[in-house]
C-alpha positions as CSV (number, residue, x, y, z in Angstrom):
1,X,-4.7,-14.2,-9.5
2,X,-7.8,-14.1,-11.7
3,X,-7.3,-11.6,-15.1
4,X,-8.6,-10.7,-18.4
5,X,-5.8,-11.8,-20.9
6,X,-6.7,-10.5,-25.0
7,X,-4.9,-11.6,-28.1
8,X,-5.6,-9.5,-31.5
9,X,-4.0,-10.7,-34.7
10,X,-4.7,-8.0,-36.9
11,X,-4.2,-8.0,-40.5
12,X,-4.1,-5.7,-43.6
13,X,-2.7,-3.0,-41.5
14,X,-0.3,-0.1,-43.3
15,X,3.3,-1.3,-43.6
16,X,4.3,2.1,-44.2
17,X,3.1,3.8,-41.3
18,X,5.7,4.5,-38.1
19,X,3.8,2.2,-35.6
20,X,5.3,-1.2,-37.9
21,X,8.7,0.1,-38.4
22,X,9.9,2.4,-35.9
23,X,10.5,1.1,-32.3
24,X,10.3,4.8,-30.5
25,X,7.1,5.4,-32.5
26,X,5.5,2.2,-31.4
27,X,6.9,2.4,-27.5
28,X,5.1,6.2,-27.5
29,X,1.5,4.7,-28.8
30,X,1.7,1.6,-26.4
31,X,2.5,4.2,-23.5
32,X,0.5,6.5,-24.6
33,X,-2.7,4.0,-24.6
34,X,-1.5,2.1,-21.2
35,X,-1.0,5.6,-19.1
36,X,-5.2,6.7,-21.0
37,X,-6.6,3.6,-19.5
38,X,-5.3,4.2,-15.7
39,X,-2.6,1.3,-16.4
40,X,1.2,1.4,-14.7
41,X,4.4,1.0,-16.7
42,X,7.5,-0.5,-14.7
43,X,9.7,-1.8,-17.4
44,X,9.8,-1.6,-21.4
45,X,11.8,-3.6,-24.0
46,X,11.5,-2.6,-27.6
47,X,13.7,-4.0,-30.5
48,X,13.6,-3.3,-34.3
49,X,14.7,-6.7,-36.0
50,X,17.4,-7.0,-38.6
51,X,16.9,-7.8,-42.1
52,X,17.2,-11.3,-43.1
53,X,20.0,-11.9,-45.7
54,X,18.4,-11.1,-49.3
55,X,15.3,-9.3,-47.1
56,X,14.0,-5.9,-48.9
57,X,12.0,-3.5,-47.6
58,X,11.3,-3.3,-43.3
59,X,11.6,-4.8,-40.6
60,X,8.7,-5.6,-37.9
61,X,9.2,-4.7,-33.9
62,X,8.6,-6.6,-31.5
63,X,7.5,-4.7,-27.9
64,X,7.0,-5.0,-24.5
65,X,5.7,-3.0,-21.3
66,X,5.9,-4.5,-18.2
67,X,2.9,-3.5,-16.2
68,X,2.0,-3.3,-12.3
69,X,-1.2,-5.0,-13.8
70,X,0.8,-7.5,-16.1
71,X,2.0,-6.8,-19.7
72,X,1.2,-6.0,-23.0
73,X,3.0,-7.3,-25.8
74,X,3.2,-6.0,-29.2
75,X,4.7,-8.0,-32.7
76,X,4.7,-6.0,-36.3
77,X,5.2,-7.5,-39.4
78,X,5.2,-4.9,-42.3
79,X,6.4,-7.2,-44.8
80,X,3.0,-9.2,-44.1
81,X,1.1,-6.1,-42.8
82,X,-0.3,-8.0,-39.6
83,X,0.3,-7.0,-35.6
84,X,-0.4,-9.2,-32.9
85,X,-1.2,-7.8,-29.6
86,X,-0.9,-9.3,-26.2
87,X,-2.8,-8.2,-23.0
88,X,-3.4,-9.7,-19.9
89,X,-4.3,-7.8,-16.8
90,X,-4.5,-9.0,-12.9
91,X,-7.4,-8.4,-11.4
92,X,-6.5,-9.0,-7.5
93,X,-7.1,-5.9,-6.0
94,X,-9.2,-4.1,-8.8
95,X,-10.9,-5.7,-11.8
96,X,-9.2,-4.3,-14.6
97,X,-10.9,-5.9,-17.4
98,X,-12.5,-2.7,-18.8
99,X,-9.1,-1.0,-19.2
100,X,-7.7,-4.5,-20.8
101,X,-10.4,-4.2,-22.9
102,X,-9.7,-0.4,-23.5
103,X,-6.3,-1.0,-24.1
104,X,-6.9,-3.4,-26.6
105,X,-9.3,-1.6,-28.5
106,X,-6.9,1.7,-28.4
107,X,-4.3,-0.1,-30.1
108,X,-6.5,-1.8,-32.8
109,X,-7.6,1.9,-33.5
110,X,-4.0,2.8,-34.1
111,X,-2.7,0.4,-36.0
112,X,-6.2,0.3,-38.8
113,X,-6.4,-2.9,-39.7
114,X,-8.5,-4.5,-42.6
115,X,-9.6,-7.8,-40.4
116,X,-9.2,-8.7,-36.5
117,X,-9.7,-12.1,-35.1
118,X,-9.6,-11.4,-31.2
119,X,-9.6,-13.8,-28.1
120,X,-10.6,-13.3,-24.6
121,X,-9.4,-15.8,-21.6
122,X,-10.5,-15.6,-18.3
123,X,-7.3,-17.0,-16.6
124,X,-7.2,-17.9,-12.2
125,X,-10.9,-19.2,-12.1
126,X,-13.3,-17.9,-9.3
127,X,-11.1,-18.8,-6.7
128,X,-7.6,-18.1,-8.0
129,X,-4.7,-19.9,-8.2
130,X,-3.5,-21.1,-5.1
């Protein structure tokens, strides 16, 4: 069970753009970039939140694709223009850290952000888990 999980918590991204706001626009990108880097969809969840009581302006999404390889998880906030992103890949028959990594790096692209702070965990040691 050894993988390549990514966080990104980007900031000073666009609230205006479609990607922050609209949940069809953002579940297009995300399987847009998972399909480009050989990954496999099997189940998606994406839900636009509602506005807080005396909230102006949008809402943030949050989104999820269940993948063959794992998931990739996706949280806008427009009101504070940041995005954190969530990958983590399997690597038990392949290693798939290249297209985590791709994946990752798609996204960023999309979304522009002023600043990233990115982690990377190795997760399942050399042996795996047992």
């Amino acid at each position: 069970m050894q993988g390549l999980h990514l966080t990104a918590d980007l900031r000073g991204c666009a609230a205006e753009q479609p990607l922050m706001t609209d949940p069809q626009a953002l579940r297009t990108a995300c399987l847009g970039a998972v399909l480009a880097q050989g990954l496999t969809p099997v189940g998606e969840l994406f839900h636009r939140f509602e506005p807080l009581p005396g909230q102006a302006g949008p809402t943030g999404i949050t989104g999820v694709l269940l993948l063959a390889e794992s998931h990739l998880a996706v949280h806008t906030w427009p009101e504070l223009g940041g995005v954190t992103l969530d990958v983590y890949v399997c690597n038990l028959g392949a290693d798939n850290s290249d297209r985590a990594e791709g994946l990752l790096k798609a996204l960023q692209a999309l979304f522009g952000p002023s600043a990233c702070e990115l982690h990377r965990l190795h997760r399942g040691g050399a042996g795996g888990l047992p």
